[in-house]
C-alpha positions in Angstrom: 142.9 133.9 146.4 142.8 130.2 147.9 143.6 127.9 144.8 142.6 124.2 144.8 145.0 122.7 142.5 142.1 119.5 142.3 139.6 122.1 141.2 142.4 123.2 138.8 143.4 120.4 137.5 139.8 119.4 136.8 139.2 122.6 134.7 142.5 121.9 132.4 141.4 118.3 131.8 138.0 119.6 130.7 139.5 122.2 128.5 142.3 119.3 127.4 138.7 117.0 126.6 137.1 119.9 124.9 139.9 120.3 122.2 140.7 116.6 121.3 137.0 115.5 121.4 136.0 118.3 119.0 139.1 117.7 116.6 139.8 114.1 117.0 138.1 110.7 116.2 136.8 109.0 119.3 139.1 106.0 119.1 142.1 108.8 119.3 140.5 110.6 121.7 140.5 107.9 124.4 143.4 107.1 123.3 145.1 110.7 124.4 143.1 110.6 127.6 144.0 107.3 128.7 147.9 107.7 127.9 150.5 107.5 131.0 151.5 110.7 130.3 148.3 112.7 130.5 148.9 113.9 133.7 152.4 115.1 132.9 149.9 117.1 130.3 148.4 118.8 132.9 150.7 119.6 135.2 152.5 121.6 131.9 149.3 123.9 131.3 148.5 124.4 135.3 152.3 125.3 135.4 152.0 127.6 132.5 148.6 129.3 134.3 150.4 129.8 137.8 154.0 131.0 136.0 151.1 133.8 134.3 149.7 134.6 137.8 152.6 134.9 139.4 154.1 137.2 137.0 150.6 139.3 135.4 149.7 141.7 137.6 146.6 142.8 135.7 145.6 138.9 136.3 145.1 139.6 140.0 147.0 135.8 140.4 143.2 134.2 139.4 144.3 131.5 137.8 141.0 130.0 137.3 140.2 133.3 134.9 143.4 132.5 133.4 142.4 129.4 131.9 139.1 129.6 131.1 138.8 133.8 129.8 142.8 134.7 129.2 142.4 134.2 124.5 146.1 134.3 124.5 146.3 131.1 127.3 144.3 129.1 124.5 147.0 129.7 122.4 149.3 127.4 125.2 147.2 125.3 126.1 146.5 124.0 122.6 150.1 124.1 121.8 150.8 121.9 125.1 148.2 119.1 123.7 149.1 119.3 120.0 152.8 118.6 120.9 151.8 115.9 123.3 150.4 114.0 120.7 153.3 114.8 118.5 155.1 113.1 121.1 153.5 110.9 122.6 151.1 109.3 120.7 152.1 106.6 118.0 148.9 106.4 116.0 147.9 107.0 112.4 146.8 110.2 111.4 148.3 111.5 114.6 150.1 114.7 112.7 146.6 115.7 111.1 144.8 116.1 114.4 148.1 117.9 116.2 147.5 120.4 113.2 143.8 120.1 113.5 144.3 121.1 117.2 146.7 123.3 116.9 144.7 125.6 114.5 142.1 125.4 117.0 143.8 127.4 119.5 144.6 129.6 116.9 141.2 130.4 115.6 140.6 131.2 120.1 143.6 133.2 120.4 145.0 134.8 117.0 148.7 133.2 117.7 150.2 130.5 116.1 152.1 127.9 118.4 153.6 125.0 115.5 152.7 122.4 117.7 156.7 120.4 116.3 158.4 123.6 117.7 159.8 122.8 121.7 158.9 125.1 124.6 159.6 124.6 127.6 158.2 124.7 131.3 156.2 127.6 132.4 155.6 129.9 129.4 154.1 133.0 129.6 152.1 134.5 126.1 150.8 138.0 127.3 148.7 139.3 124.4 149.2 137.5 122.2 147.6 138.6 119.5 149.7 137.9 115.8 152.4 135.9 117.4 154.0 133.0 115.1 156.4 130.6 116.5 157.7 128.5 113.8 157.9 124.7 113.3 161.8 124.2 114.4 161.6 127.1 117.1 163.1 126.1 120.5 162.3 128.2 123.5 163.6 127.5 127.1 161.6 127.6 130.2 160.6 130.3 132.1 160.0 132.8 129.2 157.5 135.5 128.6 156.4 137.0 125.0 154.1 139.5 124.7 152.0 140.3 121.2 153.2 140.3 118.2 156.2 138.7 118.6 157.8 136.2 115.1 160.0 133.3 115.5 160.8 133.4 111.5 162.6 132.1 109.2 165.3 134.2 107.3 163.7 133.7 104.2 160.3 133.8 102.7 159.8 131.1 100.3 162.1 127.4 100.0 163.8 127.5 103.0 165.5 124.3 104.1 163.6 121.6 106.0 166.6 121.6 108.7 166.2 123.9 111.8 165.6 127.3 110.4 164.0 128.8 113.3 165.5 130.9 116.5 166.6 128.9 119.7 165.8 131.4 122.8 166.9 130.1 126.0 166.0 130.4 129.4 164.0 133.2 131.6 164.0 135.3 127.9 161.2 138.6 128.1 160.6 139.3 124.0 158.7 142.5 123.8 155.6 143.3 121.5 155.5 143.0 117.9 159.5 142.1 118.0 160.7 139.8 115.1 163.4 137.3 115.2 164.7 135.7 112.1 166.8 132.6 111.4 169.0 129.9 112.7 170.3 131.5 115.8 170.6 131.4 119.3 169.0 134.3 122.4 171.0 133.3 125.6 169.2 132.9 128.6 168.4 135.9 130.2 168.3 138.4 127.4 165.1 141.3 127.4 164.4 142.5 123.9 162.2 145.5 124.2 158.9 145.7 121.9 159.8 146.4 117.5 162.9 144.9 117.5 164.3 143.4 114.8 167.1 140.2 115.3 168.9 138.0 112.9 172.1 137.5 114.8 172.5 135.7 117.7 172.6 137.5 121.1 174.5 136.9 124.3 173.5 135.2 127.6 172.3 138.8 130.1 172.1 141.5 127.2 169.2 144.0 127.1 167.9 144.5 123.4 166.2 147.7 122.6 165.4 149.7 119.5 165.7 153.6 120.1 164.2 156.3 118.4 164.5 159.8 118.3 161.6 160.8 115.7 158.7 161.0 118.0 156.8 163.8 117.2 154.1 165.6 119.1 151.5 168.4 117.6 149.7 170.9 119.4 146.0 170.0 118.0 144.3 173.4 118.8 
């Protein structure tokens, strides 16, 4: 498939305008659309969309059905503008409509993306379906987590304000419904298979899996 990255970027700003001008108060919408650093919006999401193509071989590398059908790419690209304006943009009220964004794209998809938490470049959500990433989460670039998957805390109730939240680092695949608890670190590289269950921190290269041995199959007839 041909892609025009004009036509591309076109379809992200009008999914970016969508978002803010249904959630936001004019005034603060311009305000996000006119920044300097809109465009360094874009080119995020557009990277996040061809880092999916690229590596989603049931999305046939249409990137244009990426963004505008994929659920789980909503989750993304909300999380990209909701920590944009956590960032970038030094206006009152500013928190309430990064929340008011960010839940958004989590009524479209069914993950939550805390739009404080820091992920970097080209991030792949497969599925996503039930995936939390908490507030003080960091996650490198060039990662890919399917459904499912919890960036917790080790605790349920008061936990501290301080990072409390797992810091994954670069080119990290997390499997399906995995959960990883805590202040700790993944090193870059690492593939944790799907149910996996992590509160201490793992090396840089290691391959995480859980095995069983208790499948059982019956003869129906």
């Amino acid at each position: 498939m041909l892609i025009d990255i004009h036509e591309l970027r076109q379809i992200i700003h009008a999914q970016i305008q969508v978002a803010i001008w249904e959630c936001c108060h004019p005034h603060f919408a311009s305000q996000i659309s006119n920044h300097p650093h809109y465009e360094k919006l874009t080119q995020y999401i557009l990277n996040d969309a061809i880092a999916y193509s690229n590596k989603d071989p049931a999305s046939r590398n249409n990137i244009i059905s990426i963004i505008q059908v994929y659920t789980s790419f909503k989750a993304t690209l909300h999380y990209r503008i909701s920590n944009f304006i956590h960032r970038y943009i030094d206006l009152e009220n500013k928190e309430f409509f990064s929340l008011l964004i960010s839940n958004r794209g989590k009524i479209l998809s069914g993950a939550e993306l805390h739009y404080k938490s820091e992920i970097g470049e080209n991030f792949i959500l497969d599925h996503g379906y039930g995936t939390v990433i908490g507030e003080t989460s960091v996650i490198g670039n060039d990662c890919y987590f399917l459904g499912g998957v919890v960036l917790g805390a080790s605790g349920i109730a008061n936990n501290p304000l301080e990072r409390r939240h797992p810091k994954v680092g670069n080119n990290v695949e997390i499997g399906a419904f995995s959960r990883i608890f805590g202040n700790i670190e993944i090193g870059d590289d690492v593939f944790i298979g799907p149910n996996c269950v992590i509160s201490e921190n793992i090396p840089k290269g290691c391959r995480v899996i859980t095995k069983s041995e208790n499948q059982i199959i019956r003869r129906i007839s």
